[in-house]
C-alpha positions as protocol buffer text, in pm:
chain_id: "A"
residue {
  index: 1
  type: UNK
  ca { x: 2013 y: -352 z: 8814 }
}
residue {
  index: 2
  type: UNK
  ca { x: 1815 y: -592 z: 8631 }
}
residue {
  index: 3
  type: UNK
  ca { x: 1476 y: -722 z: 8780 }
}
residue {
  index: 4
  type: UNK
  ca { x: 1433 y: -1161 z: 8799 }
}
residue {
  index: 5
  type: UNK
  ca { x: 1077 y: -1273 z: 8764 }
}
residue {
  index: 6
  type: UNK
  ca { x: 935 y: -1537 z: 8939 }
}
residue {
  index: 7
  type: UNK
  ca { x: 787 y: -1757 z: 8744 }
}
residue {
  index: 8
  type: UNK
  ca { x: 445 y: -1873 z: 8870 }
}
residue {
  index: 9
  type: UNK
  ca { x: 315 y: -2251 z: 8780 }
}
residue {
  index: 10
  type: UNK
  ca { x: -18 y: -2287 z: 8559 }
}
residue {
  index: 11
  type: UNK
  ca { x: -180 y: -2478 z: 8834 }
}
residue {
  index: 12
  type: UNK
  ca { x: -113 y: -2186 z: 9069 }
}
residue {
  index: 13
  type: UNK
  ca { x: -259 y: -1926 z: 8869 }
}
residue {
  index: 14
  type: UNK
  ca { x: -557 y: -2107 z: 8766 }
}
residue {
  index: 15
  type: UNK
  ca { x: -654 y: -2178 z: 9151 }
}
residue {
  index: 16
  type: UNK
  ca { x: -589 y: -1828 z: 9277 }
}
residue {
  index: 17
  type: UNK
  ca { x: -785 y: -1715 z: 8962 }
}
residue {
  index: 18
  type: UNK
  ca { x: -1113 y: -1977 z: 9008 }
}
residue {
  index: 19
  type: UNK
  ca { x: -1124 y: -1847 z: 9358 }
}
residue {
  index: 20
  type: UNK
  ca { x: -1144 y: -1458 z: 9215 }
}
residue {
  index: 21
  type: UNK
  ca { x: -1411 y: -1537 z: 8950 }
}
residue {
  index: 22
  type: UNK
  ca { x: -1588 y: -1713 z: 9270 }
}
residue {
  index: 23
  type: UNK
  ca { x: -1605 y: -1425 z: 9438 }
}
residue {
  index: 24
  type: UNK
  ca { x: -1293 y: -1416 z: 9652 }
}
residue {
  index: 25
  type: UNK
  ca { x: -1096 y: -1084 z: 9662 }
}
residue {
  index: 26
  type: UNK
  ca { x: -789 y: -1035 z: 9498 }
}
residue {
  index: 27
  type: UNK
  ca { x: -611 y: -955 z: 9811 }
}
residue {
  index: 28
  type: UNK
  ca { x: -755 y: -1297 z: 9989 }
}
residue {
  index: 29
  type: UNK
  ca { x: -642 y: -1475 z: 9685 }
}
residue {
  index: 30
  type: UNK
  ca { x: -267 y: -1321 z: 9711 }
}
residue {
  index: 31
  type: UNK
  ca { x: -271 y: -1478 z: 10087 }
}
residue {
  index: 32
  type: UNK
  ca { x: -438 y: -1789 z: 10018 }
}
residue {
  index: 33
  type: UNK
  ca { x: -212 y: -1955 z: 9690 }
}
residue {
  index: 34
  type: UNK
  ca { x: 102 y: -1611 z: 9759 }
}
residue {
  index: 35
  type: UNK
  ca { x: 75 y: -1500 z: 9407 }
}
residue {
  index: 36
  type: UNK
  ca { x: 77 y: -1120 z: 9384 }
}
residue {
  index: 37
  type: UNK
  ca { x: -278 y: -970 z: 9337 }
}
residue {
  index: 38
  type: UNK
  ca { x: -168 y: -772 z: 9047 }
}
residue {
  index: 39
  type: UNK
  ca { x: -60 y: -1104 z: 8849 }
}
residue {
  index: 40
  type: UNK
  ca { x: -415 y: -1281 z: 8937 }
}
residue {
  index: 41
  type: UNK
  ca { x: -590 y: -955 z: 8804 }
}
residue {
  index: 42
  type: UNK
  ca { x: -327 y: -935 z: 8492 }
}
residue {
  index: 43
  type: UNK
  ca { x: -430 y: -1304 z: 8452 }
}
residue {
  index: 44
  type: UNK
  ca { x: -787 y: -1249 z: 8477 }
}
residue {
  index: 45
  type: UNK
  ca { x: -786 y: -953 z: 8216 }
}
residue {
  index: 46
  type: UNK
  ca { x: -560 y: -1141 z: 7952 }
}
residue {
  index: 47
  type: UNK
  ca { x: -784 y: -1421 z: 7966 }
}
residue {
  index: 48
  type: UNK
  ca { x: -1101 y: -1212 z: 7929 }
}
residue {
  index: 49
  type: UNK
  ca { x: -1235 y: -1388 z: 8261 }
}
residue {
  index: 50
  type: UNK
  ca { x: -1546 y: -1228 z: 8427 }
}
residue {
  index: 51
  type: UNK
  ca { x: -1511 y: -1211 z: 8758 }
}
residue {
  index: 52
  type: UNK
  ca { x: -1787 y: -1194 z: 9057 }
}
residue {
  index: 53
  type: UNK
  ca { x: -1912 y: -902 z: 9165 }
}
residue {
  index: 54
  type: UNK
  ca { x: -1716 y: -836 z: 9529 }
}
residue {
  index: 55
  type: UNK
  ca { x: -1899 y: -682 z: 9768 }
}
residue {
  index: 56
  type: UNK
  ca { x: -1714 y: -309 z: 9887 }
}
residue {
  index: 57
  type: UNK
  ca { x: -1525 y: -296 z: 10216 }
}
residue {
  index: 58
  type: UNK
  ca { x: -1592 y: -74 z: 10460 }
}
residue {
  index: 59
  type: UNK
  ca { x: -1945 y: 70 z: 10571 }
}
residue {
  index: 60
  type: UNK
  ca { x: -2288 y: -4 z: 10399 }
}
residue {
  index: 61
  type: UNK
  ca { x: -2481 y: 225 z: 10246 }
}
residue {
  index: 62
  type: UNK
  ca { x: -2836 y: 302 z: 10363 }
}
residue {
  index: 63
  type: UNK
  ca { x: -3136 y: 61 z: 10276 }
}
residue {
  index: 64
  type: UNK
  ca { x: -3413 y: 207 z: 10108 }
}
residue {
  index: 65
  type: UNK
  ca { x: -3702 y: 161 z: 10368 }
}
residue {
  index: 66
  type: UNK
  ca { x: -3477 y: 407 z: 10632 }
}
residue {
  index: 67
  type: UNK
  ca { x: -3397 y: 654 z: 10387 }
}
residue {
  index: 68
  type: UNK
  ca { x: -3780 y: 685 z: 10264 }
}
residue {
  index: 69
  type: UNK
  ca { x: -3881 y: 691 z: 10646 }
}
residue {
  index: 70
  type: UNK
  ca { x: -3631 y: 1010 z: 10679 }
}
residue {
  index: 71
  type: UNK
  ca { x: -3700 y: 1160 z: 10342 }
}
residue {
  index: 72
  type: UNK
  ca { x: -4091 y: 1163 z: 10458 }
}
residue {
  index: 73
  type: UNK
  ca { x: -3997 y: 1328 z: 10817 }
}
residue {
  index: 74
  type: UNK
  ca { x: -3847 y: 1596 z: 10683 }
}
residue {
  index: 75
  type: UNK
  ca { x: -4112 y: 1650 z: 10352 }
}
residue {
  index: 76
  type: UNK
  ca { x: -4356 y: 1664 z: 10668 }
}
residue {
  index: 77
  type: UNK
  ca { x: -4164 y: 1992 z: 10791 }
}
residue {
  index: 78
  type: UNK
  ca { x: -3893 y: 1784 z: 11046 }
}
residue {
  index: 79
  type: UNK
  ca { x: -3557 y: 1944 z: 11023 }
}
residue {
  index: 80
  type: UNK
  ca { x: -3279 y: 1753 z: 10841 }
}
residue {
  index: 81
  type: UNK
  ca { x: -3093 y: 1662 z: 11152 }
}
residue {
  index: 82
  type: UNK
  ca { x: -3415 y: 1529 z: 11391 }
}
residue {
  index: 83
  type: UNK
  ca { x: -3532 y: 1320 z: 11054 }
}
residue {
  index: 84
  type: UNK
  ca { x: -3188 y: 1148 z: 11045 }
}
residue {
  index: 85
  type: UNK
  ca { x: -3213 y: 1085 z: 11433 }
}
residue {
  index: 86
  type: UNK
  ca { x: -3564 y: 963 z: 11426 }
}
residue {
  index: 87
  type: UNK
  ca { x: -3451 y: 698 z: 11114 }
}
residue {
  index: 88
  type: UNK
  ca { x: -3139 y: 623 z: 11270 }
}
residue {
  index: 89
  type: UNK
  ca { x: -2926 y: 740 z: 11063 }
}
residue {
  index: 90
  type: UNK
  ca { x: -2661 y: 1047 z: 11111 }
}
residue {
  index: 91
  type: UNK
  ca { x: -2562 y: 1322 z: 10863 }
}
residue {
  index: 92
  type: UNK
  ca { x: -2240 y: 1251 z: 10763 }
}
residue {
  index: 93
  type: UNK
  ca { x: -1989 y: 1563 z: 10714 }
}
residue {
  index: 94
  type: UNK
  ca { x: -2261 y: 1861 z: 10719 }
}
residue {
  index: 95
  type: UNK
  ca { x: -2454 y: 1683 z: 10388 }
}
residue {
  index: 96
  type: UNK
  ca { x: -2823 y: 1668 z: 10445 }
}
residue {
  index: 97
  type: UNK
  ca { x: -3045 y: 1374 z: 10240 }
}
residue {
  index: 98
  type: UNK
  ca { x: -3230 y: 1430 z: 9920 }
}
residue {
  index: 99
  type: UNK
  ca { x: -3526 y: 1322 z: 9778 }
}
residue {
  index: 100
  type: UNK
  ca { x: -3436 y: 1251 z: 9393 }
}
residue {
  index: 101
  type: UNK
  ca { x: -3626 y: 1130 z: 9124 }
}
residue {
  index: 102
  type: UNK
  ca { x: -3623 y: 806 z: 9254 }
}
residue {
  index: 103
  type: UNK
  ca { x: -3851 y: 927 z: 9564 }
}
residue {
  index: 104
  type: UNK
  ca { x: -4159 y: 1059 z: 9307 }
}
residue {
  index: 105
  type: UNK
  ca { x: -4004 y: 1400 z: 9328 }
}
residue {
  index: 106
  type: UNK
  ca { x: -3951 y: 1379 z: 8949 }
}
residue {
  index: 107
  type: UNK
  ca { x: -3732 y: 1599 z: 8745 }
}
């Protein structure tokens, strides 16, 4: 059994692909012009587009002024888990946070 590709118009692919290098996810840009996300990225990358950075799904990372208020707590002799309490912050699967050489503790 052979496979039949679609075959997408110019115009198509250029809009779904200005919308990716603005910012737009490839999956948001499948829904919004219903060209496959793999032919928008194969588009991109032939072209030698550069593309927005798109921010991550799913949950943000700590900012810096939280994690220097716990790192502090427990350099001042708090245990891991009441540093992360008093910051607001939990320990996430048993992992407790490190100062690193970007906290002055040097190498």
């Amino acid at each position: 059994m052979t496979r039949a590709w679609k075959r997408r118009s110019e115009v198509d692919l250029q809009a779904a692909a200005k919308a990716v290098i603005a910012g737009v996810s490839y999956r948001d840009a499948e829904k919004m012009t219903g060209i496959p996300c793999s032919t928008v990225r194969k588009y991109i990358v032939d072209r030698g587009l550069v593309r927005a950075s798109v921010p991550r799904r799913g949950p943000k990372g700590i900012d810096r002024a939280t994690l220097t208020q716990a790192l502090e707590a427990v350099a001042g002799g708090a245990s891991h888990r009441a540093a992360a309490k008093a910051a607001g912050i939990g320990v996430i699967h048993g992992r407790e946070p490190r100062a690193g050489p970007a906290f002055g503790d040097g190498l």
